[in-house]
N, C-alpha and C positions, 0 to 999 in steps of 0.2 A: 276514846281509849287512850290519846298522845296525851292527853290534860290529867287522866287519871294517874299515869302511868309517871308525868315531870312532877301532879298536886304531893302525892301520898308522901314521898320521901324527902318533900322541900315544907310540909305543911302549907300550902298555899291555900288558898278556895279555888276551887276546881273550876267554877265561873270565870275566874280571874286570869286564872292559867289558859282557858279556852280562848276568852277572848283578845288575850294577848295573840295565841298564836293564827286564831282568825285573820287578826289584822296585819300580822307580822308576813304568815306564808298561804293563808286562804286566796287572799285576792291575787297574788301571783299565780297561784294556780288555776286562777280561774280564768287568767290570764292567756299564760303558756300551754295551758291543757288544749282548750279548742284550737290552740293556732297549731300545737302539733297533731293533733289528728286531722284537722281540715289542710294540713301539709300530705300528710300519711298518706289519707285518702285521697287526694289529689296525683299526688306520685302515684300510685298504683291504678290510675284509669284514667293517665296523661297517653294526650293525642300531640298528633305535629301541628306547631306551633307556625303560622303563615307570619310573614315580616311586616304586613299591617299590623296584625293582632300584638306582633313584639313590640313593634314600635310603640303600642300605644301603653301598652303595658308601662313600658321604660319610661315613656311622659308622664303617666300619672303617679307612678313612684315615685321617679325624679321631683314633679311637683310637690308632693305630699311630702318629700324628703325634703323640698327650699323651703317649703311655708312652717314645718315644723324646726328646723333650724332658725328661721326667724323668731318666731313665737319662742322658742325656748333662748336664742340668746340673747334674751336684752330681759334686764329687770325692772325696766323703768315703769309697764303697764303691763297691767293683767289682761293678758291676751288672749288668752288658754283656749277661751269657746273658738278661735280662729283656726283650732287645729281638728275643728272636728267635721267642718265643713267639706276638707282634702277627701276624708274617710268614708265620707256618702259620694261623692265622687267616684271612690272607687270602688264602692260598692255600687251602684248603678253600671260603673264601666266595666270593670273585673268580675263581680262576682263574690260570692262566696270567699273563694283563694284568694282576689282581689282586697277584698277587707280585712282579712289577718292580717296578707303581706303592708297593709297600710298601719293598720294598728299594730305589726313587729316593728315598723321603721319606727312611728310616734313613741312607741316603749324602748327602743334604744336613743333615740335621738334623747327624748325628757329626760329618762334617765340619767346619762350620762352629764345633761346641765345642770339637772338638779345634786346629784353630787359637788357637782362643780361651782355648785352654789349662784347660777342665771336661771332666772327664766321665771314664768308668773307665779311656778311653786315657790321657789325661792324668797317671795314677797311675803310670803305668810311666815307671819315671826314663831315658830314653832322647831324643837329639834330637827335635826339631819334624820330620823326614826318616821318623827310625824309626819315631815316631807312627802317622806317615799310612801308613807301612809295612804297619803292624799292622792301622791299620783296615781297609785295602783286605782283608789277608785273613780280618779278620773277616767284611764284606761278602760277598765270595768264598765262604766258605763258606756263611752265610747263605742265598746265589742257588742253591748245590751242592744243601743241606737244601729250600729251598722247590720249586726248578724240577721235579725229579723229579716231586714228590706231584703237583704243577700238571699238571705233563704225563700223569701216568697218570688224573688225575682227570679232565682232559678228557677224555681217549680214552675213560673210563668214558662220559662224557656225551654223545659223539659217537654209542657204541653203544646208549645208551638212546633216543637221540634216533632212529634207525634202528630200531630194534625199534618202537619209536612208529609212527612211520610207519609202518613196515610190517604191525603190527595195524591201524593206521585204516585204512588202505589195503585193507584183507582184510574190516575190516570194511565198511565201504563199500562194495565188490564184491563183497559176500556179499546186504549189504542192498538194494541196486538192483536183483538180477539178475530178473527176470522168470522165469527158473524157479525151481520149488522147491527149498531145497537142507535136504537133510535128512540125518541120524545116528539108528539104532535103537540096541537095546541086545542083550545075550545074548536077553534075553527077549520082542523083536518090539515093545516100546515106544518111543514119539519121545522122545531126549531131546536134542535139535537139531531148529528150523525158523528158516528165515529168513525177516522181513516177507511175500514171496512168498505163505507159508500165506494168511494171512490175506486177500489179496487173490485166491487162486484158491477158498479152500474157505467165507471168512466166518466161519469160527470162529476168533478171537483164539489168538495163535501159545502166552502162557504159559495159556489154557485145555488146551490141544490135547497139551504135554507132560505124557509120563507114557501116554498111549491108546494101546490096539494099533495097529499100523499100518496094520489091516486095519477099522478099525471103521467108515470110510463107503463101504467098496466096495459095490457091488450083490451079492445071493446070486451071481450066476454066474460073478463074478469070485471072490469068496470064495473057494468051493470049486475053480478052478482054483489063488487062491495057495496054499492049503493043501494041494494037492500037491505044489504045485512048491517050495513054503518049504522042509522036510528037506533037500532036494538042495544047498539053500545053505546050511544050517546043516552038511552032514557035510563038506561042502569040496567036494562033487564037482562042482558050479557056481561059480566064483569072480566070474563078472560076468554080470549078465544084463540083457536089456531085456524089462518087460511092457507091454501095452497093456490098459488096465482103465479100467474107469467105477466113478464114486462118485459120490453124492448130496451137496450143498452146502447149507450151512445154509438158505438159500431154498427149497431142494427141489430144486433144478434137476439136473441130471445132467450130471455132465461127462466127456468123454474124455480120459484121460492116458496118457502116456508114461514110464515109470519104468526110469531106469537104476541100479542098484546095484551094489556091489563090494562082497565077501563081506571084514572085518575079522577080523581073527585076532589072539590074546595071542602072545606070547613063544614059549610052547608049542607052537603051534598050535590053541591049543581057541576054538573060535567066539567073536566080542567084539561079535555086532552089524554092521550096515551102514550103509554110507556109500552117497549118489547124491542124484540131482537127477529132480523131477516135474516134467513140461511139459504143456502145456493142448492137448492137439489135437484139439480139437471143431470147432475151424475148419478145420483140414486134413481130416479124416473127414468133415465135411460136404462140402467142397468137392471130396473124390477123389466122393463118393456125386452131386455137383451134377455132375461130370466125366463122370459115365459116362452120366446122365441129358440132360448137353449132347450127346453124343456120337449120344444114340440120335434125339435129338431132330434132329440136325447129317442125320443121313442121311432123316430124313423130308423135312428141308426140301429136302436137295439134290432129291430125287425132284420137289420142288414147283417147283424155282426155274428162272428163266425162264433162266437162261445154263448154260452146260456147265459139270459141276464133274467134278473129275478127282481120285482119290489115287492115289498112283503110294509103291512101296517105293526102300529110299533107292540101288538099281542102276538105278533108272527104269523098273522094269518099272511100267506102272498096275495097278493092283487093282481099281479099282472107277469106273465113270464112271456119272454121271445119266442120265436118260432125255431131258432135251434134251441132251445129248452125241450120244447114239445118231439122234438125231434131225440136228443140226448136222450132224455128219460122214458120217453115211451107212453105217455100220456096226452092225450087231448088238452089244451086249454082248460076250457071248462072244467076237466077232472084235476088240472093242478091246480088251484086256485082255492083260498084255505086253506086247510090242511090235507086235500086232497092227494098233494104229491108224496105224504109219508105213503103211500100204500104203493109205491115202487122202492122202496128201500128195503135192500136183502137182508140185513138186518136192524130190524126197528130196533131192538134192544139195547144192542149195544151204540146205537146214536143216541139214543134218548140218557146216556149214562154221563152226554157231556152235553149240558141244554145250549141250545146252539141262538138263543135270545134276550138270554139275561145277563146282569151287571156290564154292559159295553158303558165306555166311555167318550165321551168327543174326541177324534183321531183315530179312534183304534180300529184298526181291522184283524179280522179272523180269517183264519186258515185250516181246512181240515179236507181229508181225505174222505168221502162218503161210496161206498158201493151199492148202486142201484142196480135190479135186475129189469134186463128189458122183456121184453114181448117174448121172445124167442128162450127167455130162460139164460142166457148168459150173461154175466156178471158186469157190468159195466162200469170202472173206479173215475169219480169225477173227481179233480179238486176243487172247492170250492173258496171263493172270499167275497166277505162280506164286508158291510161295516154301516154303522148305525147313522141316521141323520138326527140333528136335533134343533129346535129352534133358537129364536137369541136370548129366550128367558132359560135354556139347557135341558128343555123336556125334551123326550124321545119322541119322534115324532114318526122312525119305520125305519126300515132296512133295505139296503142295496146293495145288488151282490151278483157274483156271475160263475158260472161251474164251466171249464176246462176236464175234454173226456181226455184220462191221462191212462187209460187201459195200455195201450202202448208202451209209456212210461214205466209202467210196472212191472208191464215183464221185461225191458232193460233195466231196470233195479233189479230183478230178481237173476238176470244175466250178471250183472255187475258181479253181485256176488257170489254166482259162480267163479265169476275171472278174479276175485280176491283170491277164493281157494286155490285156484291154479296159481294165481300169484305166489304163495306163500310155499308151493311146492318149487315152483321156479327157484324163490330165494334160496332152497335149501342146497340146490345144486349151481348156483350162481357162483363164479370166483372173484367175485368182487364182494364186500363186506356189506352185509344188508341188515341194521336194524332199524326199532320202531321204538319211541317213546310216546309218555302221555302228555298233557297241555301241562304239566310242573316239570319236564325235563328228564322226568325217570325213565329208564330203560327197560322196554318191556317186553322187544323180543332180538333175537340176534341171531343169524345163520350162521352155518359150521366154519364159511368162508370170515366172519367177522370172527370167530372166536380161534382160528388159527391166527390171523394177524393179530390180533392182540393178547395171545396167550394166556388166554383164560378159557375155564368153564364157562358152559352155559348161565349155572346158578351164581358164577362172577362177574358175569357182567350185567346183571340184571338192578334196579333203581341208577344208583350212584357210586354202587360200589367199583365200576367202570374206573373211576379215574386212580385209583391205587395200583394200575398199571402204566398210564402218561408217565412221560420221564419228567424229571423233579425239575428241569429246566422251563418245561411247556405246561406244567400242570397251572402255573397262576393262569399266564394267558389264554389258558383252554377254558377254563374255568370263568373266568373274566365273558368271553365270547359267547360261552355256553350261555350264561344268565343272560347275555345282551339278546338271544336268539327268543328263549325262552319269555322274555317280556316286553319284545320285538314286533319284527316281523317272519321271524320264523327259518331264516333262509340265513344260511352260513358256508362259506367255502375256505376252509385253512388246512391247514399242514401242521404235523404234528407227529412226534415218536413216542409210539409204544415201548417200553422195555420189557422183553420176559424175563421168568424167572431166573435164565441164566445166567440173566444180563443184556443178552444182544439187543439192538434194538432196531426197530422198523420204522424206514419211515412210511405216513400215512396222510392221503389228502382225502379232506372229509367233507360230505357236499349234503344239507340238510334242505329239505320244501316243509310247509308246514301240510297240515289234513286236515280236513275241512269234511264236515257232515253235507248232510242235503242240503240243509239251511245255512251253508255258507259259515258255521260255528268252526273255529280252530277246535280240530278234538286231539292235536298229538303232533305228531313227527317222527319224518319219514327221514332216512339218510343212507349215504353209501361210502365204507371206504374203499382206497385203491391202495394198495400197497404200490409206493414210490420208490422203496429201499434203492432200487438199481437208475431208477432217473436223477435222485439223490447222490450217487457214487458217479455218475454221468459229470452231472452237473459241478461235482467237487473237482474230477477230474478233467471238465472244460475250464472251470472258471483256474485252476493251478495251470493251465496250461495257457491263458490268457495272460496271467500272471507274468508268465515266462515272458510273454512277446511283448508284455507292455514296458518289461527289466529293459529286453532287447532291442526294443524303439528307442526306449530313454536314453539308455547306456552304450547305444553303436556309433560309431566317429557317422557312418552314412546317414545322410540327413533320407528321412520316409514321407512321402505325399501321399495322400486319396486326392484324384483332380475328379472333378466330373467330366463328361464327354465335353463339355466347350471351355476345358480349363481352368473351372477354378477352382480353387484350394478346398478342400474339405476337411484334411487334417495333415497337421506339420508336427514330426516328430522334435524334440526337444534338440536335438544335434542341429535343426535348420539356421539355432541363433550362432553359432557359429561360424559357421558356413557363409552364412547371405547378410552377415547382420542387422538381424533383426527378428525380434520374439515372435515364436510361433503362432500365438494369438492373434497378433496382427494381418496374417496370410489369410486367415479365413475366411472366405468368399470373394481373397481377390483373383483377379485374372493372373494364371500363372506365366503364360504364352507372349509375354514380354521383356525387353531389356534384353536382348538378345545383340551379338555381335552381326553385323549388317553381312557378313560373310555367313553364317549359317542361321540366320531367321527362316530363308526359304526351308532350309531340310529339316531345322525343327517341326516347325508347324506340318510341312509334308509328313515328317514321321508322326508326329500327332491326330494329323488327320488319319493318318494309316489306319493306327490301332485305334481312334474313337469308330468308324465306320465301320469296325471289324475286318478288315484286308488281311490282318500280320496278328496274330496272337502275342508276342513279345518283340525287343526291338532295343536295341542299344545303339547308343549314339552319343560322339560325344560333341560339346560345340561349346564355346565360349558364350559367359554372360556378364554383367558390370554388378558387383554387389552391391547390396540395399545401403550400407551404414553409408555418410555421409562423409567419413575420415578413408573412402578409399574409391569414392564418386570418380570415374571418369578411367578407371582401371578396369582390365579382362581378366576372369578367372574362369581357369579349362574345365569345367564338370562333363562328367559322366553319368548319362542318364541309364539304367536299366529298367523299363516300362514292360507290365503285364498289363492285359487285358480283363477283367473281371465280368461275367456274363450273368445274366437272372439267369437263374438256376433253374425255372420254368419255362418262361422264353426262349432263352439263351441269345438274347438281345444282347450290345456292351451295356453297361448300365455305368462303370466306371473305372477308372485306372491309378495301379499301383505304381508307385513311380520311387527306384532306391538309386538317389543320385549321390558320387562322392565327387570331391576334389585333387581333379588329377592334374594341377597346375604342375608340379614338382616332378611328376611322370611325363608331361609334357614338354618342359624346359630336357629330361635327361633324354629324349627323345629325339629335339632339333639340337642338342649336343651330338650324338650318336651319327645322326645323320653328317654332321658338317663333319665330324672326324673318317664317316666311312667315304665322302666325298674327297677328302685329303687324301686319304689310303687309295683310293683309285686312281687319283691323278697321279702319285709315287708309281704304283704297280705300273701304270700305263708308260712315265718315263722310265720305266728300268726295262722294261721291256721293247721299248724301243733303242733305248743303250743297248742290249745284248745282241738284236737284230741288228744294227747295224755296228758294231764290234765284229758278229761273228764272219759278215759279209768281209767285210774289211781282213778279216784274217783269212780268211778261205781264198782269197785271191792269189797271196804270198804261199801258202799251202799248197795248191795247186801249182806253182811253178817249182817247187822243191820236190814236190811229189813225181812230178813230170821229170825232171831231171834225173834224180833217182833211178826211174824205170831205163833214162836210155844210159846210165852207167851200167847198169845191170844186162844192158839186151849188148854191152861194149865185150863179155867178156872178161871179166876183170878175175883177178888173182881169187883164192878163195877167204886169204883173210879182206880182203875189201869186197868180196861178194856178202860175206858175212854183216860186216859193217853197213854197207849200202843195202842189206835187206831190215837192216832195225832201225835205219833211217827211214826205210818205205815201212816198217811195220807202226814204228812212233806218228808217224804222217800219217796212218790211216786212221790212227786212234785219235790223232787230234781232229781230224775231219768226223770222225764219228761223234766225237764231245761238240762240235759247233753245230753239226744235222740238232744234236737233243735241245744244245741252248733253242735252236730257231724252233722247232717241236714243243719245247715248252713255251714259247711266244705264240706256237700256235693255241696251245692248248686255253692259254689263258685270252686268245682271243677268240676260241671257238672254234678255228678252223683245222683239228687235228685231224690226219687222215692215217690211216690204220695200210700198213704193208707188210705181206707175207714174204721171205727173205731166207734163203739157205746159210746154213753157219756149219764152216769147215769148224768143229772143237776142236780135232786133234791141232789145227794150225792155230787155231786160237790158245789154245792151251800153251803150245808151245813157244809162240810169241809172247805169252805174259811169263813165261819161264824163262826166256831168254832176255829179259828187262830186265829181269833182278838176279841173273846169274854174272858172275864176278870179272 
């Protein structure tokens, strides 16, 4: 079509034009084509490459790459067949890929010499055209000579590689198998075992080749296979299976199962046997433990407290216990067949569910049957059965036992009397009582549920329920609801109703699921409790904790919980101040130290007080060193005020509250006070001794003027000097009366005042202090 397509419009001959472009781009393509698909396909089912395999690769390229640079640069001999020899190299050594990538090097390496005008093409006196002509079908041929061997070589290696496997593979599942797999010879010796031997017999698999095959049977198998061996050597048995014991290098004895197939030559003359030995010492024991279960199964039935039954696989029974005969009210003999339908109270309606057809392997049956006994009263037995079958899955009879559940029945039929009383209970219950189905629908609700949730009856019935949840609780209600719903059934939350006025309730909701006789979820069961006031309770503790936890924070007094042997349990935030150092770090240490060596004893004494219970509260104050390290080796005066905290059922201590502040600054104005009232006493004490001894001092000179006075007075004197000498002796008595008080108030303030009763002349009184200040 390319020769048609250049012939038509150039007039050329169509042959002419063909065979030009044959020679010009055929052979290139004939070239490039297979070395890029045999690239292609190489790439797409390339494995890892091991550093032998690269290395050798890079040799023989390498190689193929020096010898074809020779060959092409020198023009002096026609060399060419030398580059073809590299190319079966690598095809022997590489492969397929191997012989492209040889004949892509020899097509760039030629190439590029023969442009270049070296190499044995070069030697042919022909254009730069015809050249490349020639090399292409050097090339050409070259890929003709290599690609075959390539290809048959791999297919060699695809078949070796498949025989591989498929030995490892034979071997491998020869060597795993758990049975024995064995090969005799003409002459009744092993000469095959696999691993298996040794792990059924103990004697090592290359000790064991070459032994008769008979050498660890017991005598009585022996002389069984030594009859029965002839018959497979003359051909007249071709396969057979025996069952024999042999002794194991332990001693032990084991059961086997040997299947062989008689081998034959060419001829037909005996070649030995082929077969595999299986261990069934466990099967033998267990058919021998089967028949012993078995004998053992009918003793017990005879013992056992419920009706046991076997019945053949058309339902006739075969064989029932003695409490069968007992339950039902029939003789053996008369249950056995179908003898025992003729105690059944109603034949009809059992026979409406046939109690022997389509059972399956595993299954068993369960049904209620009421039989009448002897005496005409109704007897309900529940019955179960279940079918046996052999290992090809035939039925082979029935096994089954009846429980008299008369009893049972009428606490069923009691039960549901106490549902009805139930449901009357609910109506008058004050707690919220409804019932949904196994999808969460709401299907009944007493008057107590529909006051707390403010709805009708016909309102809270499916799911129309939740159109009263307040709009806060209704996702997570809802959420919970379905987790219960496809759960386990059982739900305990809290949650507010809103009515229609608005108010709302709070509500804690406690859900069980409900179950049939059989154990089926049929619904759910719940109650609410209106919480509204435990809810008002609880807002109004937890604001009031609020309050006290402001009041811990925010108080200068640092707050402890100690426990009764002193340690910290909780330090209020004021303690870092105080002691320096963060309250978090007190927690669980010992409080009862660091104490001033003058009141250690009366701390811990008062601490012991009130941990023993002696003192219900208890202040006291004592010096201690604070924690921070910038005031290490300094006293500060705290004040402890300690309660006692009691279990509230016990009324054991359990532990102590302890509000200490820092009364260092009340303590310094304290031994101030003190040293100033100590100065004021020694003052009062000398002033008072100044006055007492002043007054004595004066009262001496007093007493002699006084004295004088009187005996001018007792002289007679004129009456203006009676006058004069009477205000002398009246001034004199007043002074003696002012020194009595000074010494009186010296008594007073030393305690020793004494009290005297004393006549007082007024009218002389009076008139003495009239005559002091009269002119």
């Amino acid at each position: 079509a390319a020769a048609l397509w250049i012939a038509v419009p150039t007039g050329r001959p169509i042959f002419s034009v063909w065979f030009e472009w044959t020679v010009a781009d055929g052979l290139g393509t004939m070239i490039l084509g297979p070395i890029l698909l045999i690239g292609i396909h190489s790439w797409t089912a390339r494995d890892t490459i091991s550093p032998a395999r690269f290395g050798e690769i890079v040799l023989v390229l390498g190689a193929n790459a020096v010898v074809s640079a020779l060959v092409f640069g020198q023009s002096t001999y026609p060399l060419l067949f030398l580059a073809l020899p590299m190319v079966i190299v690598a095809t022997f050594r590489l492969g397929v890929l191997g012989t492209a990538a040889a004949i892509l090097v020899v097509s760039v390496i030629a190439t590029a010499a023969t442009i270049a005008g070296t190499g044995p093409i070069a030697m042919i006196q022909a254009t730069l055209p015809a050249q490349i002509h020639m090399l292409q079908l050097f090339l050409v041929t070259a890929f003709a000579i290599g690609l075959p061997f390539a290809s048959a070589l791999a297919g060699q290696d695809r078949v070796r590689r498949d025989l591989k496997r498929s030995r490892d593979f034979s071997d491998t599942l020869v060597s795993t198998m758990q049975e024995v797999v064995f090969r005799s010879d003409a002459d009744g010796r092993w000469i095959f075992l696999n691993p298996a031997w040794e792990t059924l017999t103990g004697y090592p698999v290359s000790e064991s080749l070459g032994w008769p095959t008979t050498r660890l049977l017991l005598p009585d198998d022996l002389a069984h296979a030594r009859k029965g061996y002839p018959s497979i050597v003359s051909g007249a048995v071709s396969e057979a299976t025996l069952n024999q014991r042999f002794r194991t290098k332990s001693g032990e004895t084991r059961q086997i199962e040997v299947t062989l197939r008689r081998l034959a030559r060419d001829d037909g003359a005996f070649d030995g046997t082929i077969g595999t030995i299986r261990d069934i010492t466990q099967a033998v024991a267990t058919q021998r433990a089967l028949a012993d279960s078995e004998a053992r199964f009918r003793r017990m039935a005879e013992a056992a407290p419920v009706g046991v039954f076997i019945a053949a696989a058309n339902g006739a029974i075969t064989f029932v216990n003695k409490t069968w005969v007992e339950k039902v009210g029939l003789t053996s003999e008369q249950s056995l067949g179908s003898g025992w339908m003729a105690a059944l109270a109603d034949p009809e309606s059992f026979h409406q569910q046939e109690p022997w057809v389509d059972f399956t392997p595993g299954e068993v049956r369960e049904r209620d049957i009421a039989f009448r006994g002897p005496d005409g009263t109704i007897i309900w037995a529940h019955t179960v059965n279940a079918a046996e079958f052999d290992e090809h899955g035939q039925l082979t009879g029935f096994i089954g036992a009846i429980v008299d559940i008369t009893e049972q029945r009428a606490a069923r039929d009691a039960l549901a009397e106490s549902q009805r009383l139930f449901e009357a209970l609910a109506k008058l219950s004050p707690a919220g009582i409804f019932r949904a189905d196994r999808d969460g629908g709401v299907t009944y609700v007493n008057a107590a549920w529909q006051a707390i949730a403010g709805l009708a009856e016909n309102e809270g019935m499916g799911s129309d329920w939740g159109a009263a949840i307040h709009p806060d609780d209704l996702p997570r209600l809802s959420q919970q609801w379905a987790d219960v719903v496809q759960g386990t059934g059982e739900l305990r939350t809290e949650f507010r109703f809103r009515h229609k006025d608005g108010n709302d309730f709070w509500v804690e909701v406690m859900t069980a699921p409900e179950v049939d006789a059989a154990g089926t979820r049929i619904g759910f069961i719940g109650v609410n409790i209106d919480i509204s006031e435990r809810k008002r309770a609880e807002a109004a503790l937890a604001e009031r904790e609020e309050q006290l936890r402001l009041l811990a924070e925010n108080a200068t007094d640092a707050v402890f919980r100690l426990s009764l042997d002193g340690k910290c349990l909780y330090a209020s935030p004021s303690v870092g101040e105080m002691l320096g150092i963060a309250p978090r770090h007190l927690i669980g240490q010992n409080m009862l130290t660091r104490f001033h060596p003058d009141d250690t004893d009366a701390v811990i004494a008062a601490h012991h007080a009130l941990a023993t219970g002696q003192v219900e509260r208890l202040v006291i104050a004592y010096r201690s060193e604070p924690l921070d390290a910038t005031r290490a080796g300094t006293w500060i005066w705290l004040e402890s005020n300690t309660g006692l905290v009691r279990d509230p059922e016990t009324q054991e201590p359990r532990e102590l509250i302890c509000s200490i502040r820092d009364i260092t600054v009340r303590k310094e104005l304290e031994f101030e006070l003190q040293r100033a009232r100590r100065h004021a006493e020694v003052a009062a004490q000398a002033k008072s001794s100044f006055l007492a001894n002043m007054s004595h001092e004066i009262r001496t000179p007093m007493n002699g003027v006084l004295g004088f006075t009187e005996l001018l007075l007792a002289e007679e004197p004129r009456p203006d000097q009676e006058q004069k000498l009477q205000m002398i002796a009246d001034s004199g008595h007043s002074m003696m009366r002012l020194l009595n008080d000074i010494l009186d108030l010296s008594k007073i303030e030393a305690g020793h005042v004494t009290l005297a009763q004393d006549r007082v002349n007024l009218r002389h009184l009076a008139r003495g202090c009239a005559t002091l200040i009269m002119p």
